[in-house]
Structure formats: structure tokens, C-alpha cells
N, C-alpha and C positions, 0 to 999 in steps of 0.2 A: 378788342371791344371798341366798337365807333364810339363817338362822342359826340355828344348831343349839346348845345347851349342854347337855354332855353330865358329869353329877358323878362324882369317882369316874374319872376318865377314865386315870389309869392300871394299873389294875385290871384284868384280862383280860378281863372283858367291854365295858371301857371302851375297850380299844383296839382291840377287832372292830368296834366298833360306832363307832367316831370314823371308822376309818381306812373300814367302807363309808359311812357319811354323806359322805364327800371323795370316793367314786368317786361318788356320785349325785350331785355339785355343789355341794354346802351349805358354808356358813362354817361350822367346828366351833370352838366354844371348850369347851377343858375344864377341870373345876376338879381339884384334888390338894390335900391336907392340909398346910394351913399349915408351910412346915421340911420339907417334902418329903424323904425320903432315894432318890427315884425316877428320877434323871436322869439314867441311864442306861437302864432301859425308855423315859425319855421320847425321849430320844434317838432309839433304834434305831426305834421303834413311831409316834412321832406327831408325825413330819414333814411339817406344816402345820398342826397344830391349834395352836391359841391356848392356854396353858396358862396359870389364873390360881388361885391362894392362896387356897381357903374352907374354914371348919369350919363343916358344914352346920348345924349345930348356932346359928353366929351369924349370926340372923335379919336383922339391919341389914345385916349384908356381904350377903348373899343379896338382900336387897332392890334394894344398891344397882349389885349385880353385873348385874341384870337389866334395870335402868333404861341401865345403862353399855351391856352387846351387844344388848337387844333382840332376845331369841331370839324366832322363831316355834314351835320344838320344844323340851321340855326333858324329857331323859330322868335321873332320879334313880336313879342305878348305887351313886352312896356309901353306906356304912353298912357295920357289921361284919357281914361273912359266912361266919364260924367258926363253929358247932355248938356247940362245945367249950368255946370261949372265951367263949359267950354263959353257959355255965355258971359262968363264974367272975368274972364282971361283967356282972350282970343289967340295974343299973341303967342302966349306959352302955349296952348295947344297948338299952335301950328308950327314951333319949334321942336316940342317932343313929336309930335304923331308925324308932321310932315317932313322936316327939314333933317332933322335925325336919320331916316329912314334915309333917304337919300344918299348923306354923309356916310351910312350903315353900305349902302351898294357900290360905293365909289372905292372904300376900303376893300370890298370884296371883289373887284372887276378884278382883279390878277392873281386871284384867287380859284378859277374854272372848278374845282373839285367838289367846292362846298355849296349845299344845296339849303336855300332862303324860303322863309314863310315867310308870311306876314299876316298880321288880323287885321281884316278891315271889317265894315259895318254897315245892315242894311241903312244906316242914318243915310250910306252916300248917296242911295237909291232916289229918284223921284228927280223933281225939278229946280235944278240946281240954284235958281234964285231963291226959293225957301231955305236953303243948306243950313244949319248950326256952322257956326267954327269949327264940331269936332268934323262934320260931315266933310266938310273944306278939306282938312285936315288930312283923311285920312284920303281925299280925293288924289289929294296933293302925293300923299306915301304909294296910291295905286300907279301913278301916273308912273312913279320912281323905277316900280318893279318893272312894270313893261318896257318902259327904255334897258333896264336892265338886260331882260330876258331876250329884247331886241339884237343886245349886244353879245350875247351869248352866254348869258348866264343862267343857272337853272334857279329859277325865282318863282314864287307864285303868291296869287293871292288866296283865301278866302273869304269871303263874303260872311259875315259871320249875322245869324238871326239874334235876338234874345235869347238870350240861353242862364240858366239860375240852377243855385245849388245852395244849401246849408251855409258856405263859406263865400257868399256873394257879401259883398260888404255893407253895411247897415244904412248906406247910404244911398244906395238904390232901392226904389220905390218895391221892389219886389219883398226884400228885406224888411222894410220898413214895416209891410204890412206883415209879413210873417211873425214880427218881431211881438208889435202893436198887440197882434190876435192871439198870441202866446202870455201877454201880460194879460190883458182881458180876460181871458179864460183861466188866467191864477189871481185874478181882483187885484192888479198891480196897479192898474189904469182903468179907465173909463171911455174911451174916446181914439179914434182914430180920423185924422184931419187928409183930407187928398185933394188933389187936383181935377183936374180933368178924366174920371172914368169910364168914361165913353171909349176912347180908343181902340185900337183893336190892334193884336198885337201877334206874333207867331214864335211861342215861349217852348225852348227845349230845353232838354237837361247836357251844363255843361260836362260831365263826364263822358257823351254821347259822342259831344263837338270835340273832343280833347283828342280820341281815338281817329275820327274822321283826320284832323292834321297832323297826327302820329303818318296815317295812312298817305296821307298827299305826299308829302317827300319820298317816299319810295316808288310814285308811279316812275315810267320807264320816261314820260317827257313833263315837262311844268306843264299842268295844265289849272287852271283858276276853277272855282266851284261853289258856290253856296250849299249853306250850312242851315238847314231849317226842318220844319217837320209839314209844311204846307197846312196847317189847320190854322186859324188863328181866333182867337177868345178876348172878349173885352177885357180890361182891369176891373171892371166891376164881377166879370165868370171867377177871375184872380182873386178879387175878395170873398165871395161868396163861395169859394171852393176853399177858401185857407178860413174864412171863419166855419164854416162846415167842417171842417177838420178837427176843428175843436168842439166840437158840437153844439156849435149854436148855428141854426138855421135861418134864420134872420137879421141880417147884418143892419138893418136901416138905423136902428134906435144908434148904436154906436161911433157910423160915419160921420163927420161933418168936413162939410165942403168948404176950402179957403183960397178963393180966388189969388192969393199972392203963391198958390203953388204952381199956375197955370205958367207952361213953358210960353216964351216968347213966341215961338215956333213949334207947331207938334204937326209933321203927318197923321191924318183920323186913321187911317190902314196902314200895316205892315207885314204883310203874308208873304213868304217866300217858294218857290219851287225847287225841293230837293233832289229833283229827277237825273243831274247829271251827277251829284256825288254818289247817287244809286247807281248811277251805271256804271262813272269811272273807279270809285271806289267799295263796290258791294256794301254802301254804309245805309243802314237801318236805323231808327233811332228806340232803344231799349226801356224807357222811360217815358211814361203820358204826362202831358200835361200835369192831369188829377194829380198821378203818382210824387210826380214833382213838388207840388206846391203841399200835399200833404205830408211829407216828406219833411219839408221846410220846416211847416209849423211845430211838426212834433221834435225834431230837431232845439227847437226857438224855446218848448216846454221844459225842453230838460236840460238846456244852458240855465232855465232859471231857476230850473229846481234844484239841480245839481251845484251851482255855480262854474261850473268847468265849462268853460269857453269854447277850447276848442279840445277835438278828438277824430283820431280818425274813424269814431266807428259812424260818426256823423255824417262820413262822403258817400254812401250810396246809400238808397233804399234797401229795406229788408228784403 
């Protein structure tokens, strides 16, 4: 049975992407942030995987993590993946996302056997004097791979779009609002406060993205690909589809706009073209939009109804 290590593994793309590696047959071990406060996601989400203590960041544990399970696959999901947050600790994201990653391929140069992911982000897209930290950041981890794969190793990136699910963390605006419009429509709250909804954005479902890097590491050569569904929807399509879910059809009375949410930096578009991960990897994306976001909310309804947090009957649409 290969072995699979997967970083970052309780993170919502960690745990689509653990729990399909265990339908394909793989040993999955995943790592989680030393002092973890996760064990209840780990609980509910990642029954079977091996869950073991790294801060990607220390180079010797990683080394000797890999000597220990002897992955054949390693997919590098860890790193902070806030926008926002990269704004306000530049440094540390460009130690976790970039300098890590690096440190991560330099461990593996004498290692030829074991084949490397990595997640990157359309944020790197566009013009690089706009960039976020994280964008820098993860410019910096793309840079790493290609030297890598220059040098002979089987390394790749993905390009990865927005992509959301139930277990997206409360702290992205996607959540937020799924969150928000689930309280609303149980009279918990009254109000939902946002930024900039104008934007335009290109939103998949991450169980989609989870299978497409399942599939990447077993093409025949590294080959790099974006991860997207090519349609893109404003945050305001985003509200008005997740308060429609709930059935209120007019979201205005509810919104209000607070200029201290507005990023420093926001690209107005972000549309991607998924045309070569359709060709190299036959990957479709099984989930709309709509499905997605309504999905969420009713998810978000019955966390409050319920009070149970987390579940896995939560990770896919019906």
C-alpha cells in the first residue's frame, strides 16, 4: 500500500483530499500544527488517516518525518491561506508558504522516488507589483518547485481557483456569509456587514479540486495545471444565491457595507481556464456553483440547529 503524506491535513482541502486518497487505497498520514486545537474536525473528517505533529517550518522534523512513513506522494496543503492575514504578517507568510517549501525540496533532492505537490493560488496571477504577501509567497514556493523539477525531480504545481465547502473555515468571507445567512433565517442575527462585493470571482467545490491532485501525481510526467471551473460570479451572485437558499430573496435590507473590510489590494476579476486539467487529467467539475453555495448554507442551518459542528454527512451535496 503506497503512502500518501498529506500537510496541513486538517484544513478543508486536507480533508477532501486525505479522505479521497483512502477511497483510492493509499496509507494517508497527515501532519496538523504542533498543539493542534483541531480534534474535533479530526475526529469527524479523518478516520483512518495517521495524524502526526509538524511545523513545516522545522526542517529536521520534516526530514525525519519522511525517513519515518516513507511517502511515495507528498502533497504540501500547509501554509497560511488568508489574504487578509498575509497583510498583517508578511513575514511569517513568506516563511510558511515560501521559504518552508523550498526547505521541503531540498530535503527531498536525494530522494528521486517521491512525487511533490504543492498548492498554489490564482492570488499569484496578475501583476506582480499588486501582489498580497500571500501572492509573494506562494510566487516564491512556485519558483522552488521548478528549480526542483529542473533538477530532476517529479514536482508540480497547481494553480488552485476559489474553491469552498461546508468545512471552509469561518474566517473566510465565503463562510462568513453562509454562516451569517443561516443565523438570519433562524432570527439569531439581523445584519450581515461585507466589503467590497463587486468582485468577481471563479468559485469551485473543493471536493472537485481534492480529486483533480489525487489525479496529478500519478500523471506519467510533472506536469503544472489550474484548477478552476472558467465561469466566474460576483460576491454579491455569492450572497444572493446563499440568502436565496434560505429563502429570502432579497438580500438588500440585511447587508451593510463597512469600508474597514475593504482589502488593501483586491484584483476586480479572477476567472480561470480549466482546459488543460481537462485534457491532462479528464477532470470535470461535479458541483455548480449554485449547488455549492446552497449546500453551505443548509449545512450552516443545521450546525445551528443541531448544534453539532462538524459531521461528515456535511462534505458533499445530496
Amino acid at each position: 500500500m503506497a503512502t500518501a503524506l498529506v500537510t496541513g491535513v486538517a484544513g478543508q482541502d486536507g480533508i477532501y483530499l486525505a479522505r479521497e486518497l483512502l477511497a483510492r487505497g493509499s496509507r494517508v498520514v497527515g501532519t496538523v500544527r504542533p498543539a493542534s486545537s483541531e480534534a474535533t474536525r479530526m475526529a469527524a473528517y479523518l478516520d483512518g488517516v495517521e495524524v502526526r505533529p509538524l511545523d513545516v517550518r522545522d526542517t529536521a522534523s520534516f526530514r525525519t518525518l519522511v525517513d519515518d512513513v516513507r511517502p511515495a506522494r507528498i502533497f504540501n496543503l500547509a501554509g497560511l491561506s488568508s489574504v487578509g492575514q498575509s497583510w498583517r504578517e508578511p513575514d511569517l507568510t513568506e516563511e510558511v508558504n515560501g521559504a518552508a517549501v523550498e526547505r521541503m525540496l531540498e530535503v527531498l533532492a536525494d530522494r528521486p522516488g517521491v512525487r511533490f505537490f504543492q498548492a498554489s493560488s490564482a492570488e499569484e496571477l496578475g501583476d506582480p507589483a499588486a501582489w498580497s504577501p500571500y501572492a509573494r509567497s506562494k510566487a516564491q514556493a512556485r519558483a522552488a518547485v521548478e528549480r526542483a523539477r529542473s533538477a530532476g525531480s517529479f514536482a508540480c504545481v497547481a494553480t488552485l481557483y476559489n474553491h469552498e465547502s461546508p468545512v471552509r473555515g469561518p474566517q473566510f468571507v465565503t463562510r462568513k456569509i453562509t454562516r451569517a445567512v443561516a443565523e438570519i433565517a433562524l432570527r439569531r442575527r439581523s445584519t450581515l456587514a461585507l466589503g467590497n462585493t463587486a468582485v468577481t470571482r471563479d468559485w469551485g467545490f473543493a471536493g472537485d479540486y481534492a480529486a483533480a491532485m489525487a489525479d496529478q501525481l500519478e500523471l506519467d510526467e510533472p506536469r503544472d495545471v489550474v484548477l478552476a471551473t472558467g465561469v466566474g460570479h460576483t460576491l454579491d451572485d455569492l450572497v444572493r444565491t446563499a440568502f436565496g437558499a434560505a429563502g429570502i430573496d432579497d438580500p438588500t435590507a440585511y447587508i451593510e457595507h463597512d469600508p474597514a473590510l475593504m482589502r488593501p489590494a483586491d484584483v476586480p476579476v479572477q476567472v480561470g481556464d480549466p482546459s488543460e486539467a481537462e485534457r491532462l487529467l479528464g477532470w470535470r467539475r461535479t458541483v455548480s456553483f449554485e449547488e455549492m453555495v446552497e449546500h453551505m448554507v443548509r449545512v450552516d442551518v443545521e450546525r445551528l440547529r443541531s448544534g453539532i459542528d462538524e459531521s461528515p454527512t456535511y462534505l458533499v451535496p445530496a
